[in-house]
C-alpha positions, 0 to 999 in steps of 0.5 A: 152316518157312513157314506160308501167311497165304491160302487156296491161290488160282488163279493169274491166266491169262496171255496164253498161256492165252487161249482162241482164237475157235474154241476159246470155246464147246468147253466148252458142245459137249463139257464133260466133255472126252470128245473129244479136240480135233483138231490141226491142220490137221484143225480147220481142215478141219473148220470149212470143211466146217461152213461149207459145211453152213451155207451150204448150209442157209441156200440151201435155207430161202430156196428154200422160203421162195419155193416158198411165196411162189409157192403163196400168188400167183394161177396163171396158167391154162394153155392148151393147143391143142384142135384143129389143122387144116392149111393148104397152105404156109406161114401168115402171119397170120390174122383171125377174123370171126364163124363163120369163120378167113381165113388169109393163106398163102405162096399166096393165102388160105383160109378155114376153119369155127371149128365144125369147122377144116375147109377152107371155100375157098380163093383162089389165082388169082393165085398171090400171097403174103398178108403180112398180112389184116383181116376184118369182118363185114357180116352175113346170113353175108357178111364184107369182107376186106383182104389185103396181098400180099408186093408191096404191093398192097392187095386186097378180098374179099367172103366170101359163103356159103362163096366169096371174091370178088375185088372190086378191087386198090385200089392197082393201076396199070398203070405200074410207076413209078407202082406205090405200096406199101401200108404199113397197111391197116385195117377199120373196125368193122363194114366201112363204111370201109377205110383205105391208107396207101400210100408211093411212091418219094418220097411218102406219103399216106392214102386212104380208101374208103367200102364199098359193103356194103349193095349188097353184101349185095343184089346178093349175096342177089338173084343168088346163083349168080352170086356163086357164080359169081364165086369164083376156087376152090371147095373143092380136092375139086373139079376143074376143067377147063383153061378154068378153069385158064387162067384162074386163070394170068391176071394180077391184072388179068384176075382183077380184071376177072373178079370185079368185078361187085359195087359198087366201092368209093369214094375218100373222102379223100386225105389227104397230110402237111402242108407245111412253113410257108414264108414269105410269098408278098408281095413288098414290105411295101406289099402286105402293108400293102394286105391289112390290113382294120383301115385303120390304115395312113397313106400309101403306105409308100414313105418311112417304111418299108424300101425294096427296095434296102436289103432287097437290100443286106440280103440280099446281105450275109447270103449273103456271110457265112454262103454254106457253110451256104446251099450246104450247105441248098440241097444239101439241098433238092435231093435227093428229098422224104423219105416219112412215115409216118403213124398214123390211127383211125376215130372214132366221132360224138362233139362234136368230130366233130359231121356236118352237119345233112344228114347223119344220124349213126349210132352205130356208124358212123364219122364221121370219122379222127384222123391224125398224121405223124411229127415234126408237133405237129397231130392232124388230125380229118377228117369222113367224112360228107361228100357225094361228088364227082367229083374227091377233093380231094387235099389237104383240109384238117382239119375240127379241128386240136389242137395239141400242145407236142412232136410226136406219137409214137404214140395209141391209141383205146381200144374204146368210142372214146371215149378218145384217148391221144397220147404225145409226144416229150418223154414226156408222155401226155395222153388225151382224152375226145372226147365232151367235148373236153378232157383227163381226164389228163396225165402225164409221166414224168421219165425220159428215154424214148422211147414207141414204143406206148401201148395200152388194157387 
């Protein structure tokens, strides 16, 4: 008989007996082992189709999470339209001065009311497509229009009381070869100026107008039925007779002669992209020499200085060694002057910009343009306010030259005109304050980016 010294113990488990991951917490899901566990591959079936029920849980939280986030941020207010009214043709652009809505249409441009989007006039006497239209108000229900037509051409109205006046083809000729295009047209603030920027077949340049709007305003107040007179097309509820009709199927020369009894505008400036730097026009270091002013010059400088023999030998030995790279530049020079383009703004009176004692300065009025071409490091200030001359000069020079490290890519004024902002090509932005002339800012980004555009908000 054997007789136990111990208690009856448990034995120890074995590896055998080891619970499996998903089977450690079956004894907290069902502890009184009520349900039966499922065999295989039922259990595996069933995990993955947990699994898929988390998944999903955690997707929802996380969309409510942000349908709250949303709630809490500010609503942008939606806009709908309050009212439509219908053009004939096709809209390309439009502009807004005072009570009124000028749009550019596939034929001509009309005007409608703002109080009530009715058609006010319409102009059509040339058949021709407007691409683009700028409009300012000159007062006493008068406003000053520049249109841009799908060929270039550069055209003025004046919109006084309910008709549109045909003033001039600014950049019209009578040769086709000389016919230039208009890449930009802008307004000035209150239409004192009016800016072209015009490009030929291998040339580009800046003109300048100066608008003639308070003669405007008084030969449009003096003889009021003959501005009325001189509209090209009333409102389309009016017929007209075959007079009429033919002469709205004249040319734009025709028409332009036909409407311009007000003042026409004058040429101002005439602005071209500076030359390249070339070298010096002396021949020899002596005539050089015979231009300084400071008389530290001893001699002649035929002995002690290079000769023109050796400045030949000189020459020719460096034509001999690099002649590939001279033949390839001169092909290069010979080919046609590639155009540029050119950004401009009209400025306000500033200290910079400072007009002479004769000339009285008006606040609002600008007193001069800020211009840069593409790929020059100078931004060029020009002074409007200047006394007329018969012939315009047709390369002034700047009256304030600032100089930049890197070329300009692109400015901006912002609305007071008091700020400049230039972006360069190295990606460095500098705004100036021109009341003071120095630079509130410089900043650069250390990205390697290009700047297309810079705007103020």
């Amino acid at each position: 008989v054997g007789i136990r010294k111990h208690p009856l113990e448990i034995p120890p488990p074995s590896e055998e007996d080891w619970l499996k991951e998903d089977k450690e917490d079956f004894f907290l899901m069902d502890p009184d082992r009520k349900r039966d566990a499922l065999p295989q591959p039922f259990r595996m079936i069933n995990k993955l189709v947990m699994l898929v029920f988390e998944n999903a849980m955690e997707i929802i939280e996380k969309k409510e999470m942000l349908r709250e986030a949303q709630k809490l941020k500010v609503q942008p207010v939606k806009c709908f339209p309050t009212d439509e009214f219908q053009v004939t043709g096709r809209a390309n652009c439009l502009a807004v001065s005072g009570k009124y809505i000028f749009v550019g249409l596939s034929m001509g441009l009309a005007a409608f009311s703002v109080s009530d989007y009715k058609e006010v006039c319409t102009w059509d006497a040339v058949k021709t497509e407007i691409c683009a239209i700028h409009a300012s108000s000159l007062g006493n229900d008068c406003h000053v229009l520049l249109a841009v037509d799908e060929m270039g051409l550069v055209w003025l109205f004046c919109f006084h009381k309910e008709n549109i006046l045909l003033i001039k083809v600014l950049n019209e000729t009578e040769e086709m070869s000389k016919r230039s295009a208009c890449v930009e047209a802008v307004l000035s603030p209150g239409g004192d100026y009016a800016g072209v920027l015009l490009q030929g077949n291998t040339k580009a340049w800046l003109e300048i107008y100066r608008l003639p709007k308070d003669s405007w305003l008084k030969e449009t107040d003096k003889n009021p039925g003959a501005a009325a007179g001189l509209a090209c097309r009333e409102r389309s509820t009016q017929h007209s007779s075959q007079a009429n009709m033919f002469l709205l199927q004249e040319s734009p020369v025709s028409a332009n002669r036909a409407d311009a009894k007000l003042s026409l505008p004058v040429l101002l400036l005439k602005v071209k992209p500076p030359r390249p730097v070339t070298g010096t026009s002396f021949k020899s270091p002596l005539d050089a020499l015979k231009k300084v002013d400071d008389a530290c010059m001893l001699g002649l400088g035929y002995n002690h200085l290079i000769k023109n023999s050796q400045w030949e030998q000189q020459e020719a030995i460096f034509c001999s060694i690099y002649r590939e790279y001279l033949e390839a530049e001169g092909e290069g020079e010979s080919k046609d002057e590639t155009s540029r383009h050119a950004t401009f703004h009209f400025l306000l009176p500033s200290q910079i910009l400072q007009v002479g004692p004769k000339m009285k300065a008006q606040p609002d009025v600008p007193a001069g343009i800020s211009v840069h071409w593409d790929g020059s490091h100078n931004l060029c200030l020009y002074l409007l306010q200047r006394p007329l001359k018969e012939k315009v000069d047709s390369d002034p020079k700047p009256d304030v030259v600032w100089p930049c490290a890197a070329p300009i890519a692109c400015s901006a004024v912002s609305s007071c005109s008091r700020y400049l902002a230039l972006a360069c090509e190295d990606a460095t932005i500098t705004i100036w304050d021109k009341h003071l002339g120095y630079p509130l800012s410089v900043t650069a980004i250390l990205e390697e980016r290009n700047i297309r555009s810079i705007h103020f908000l």
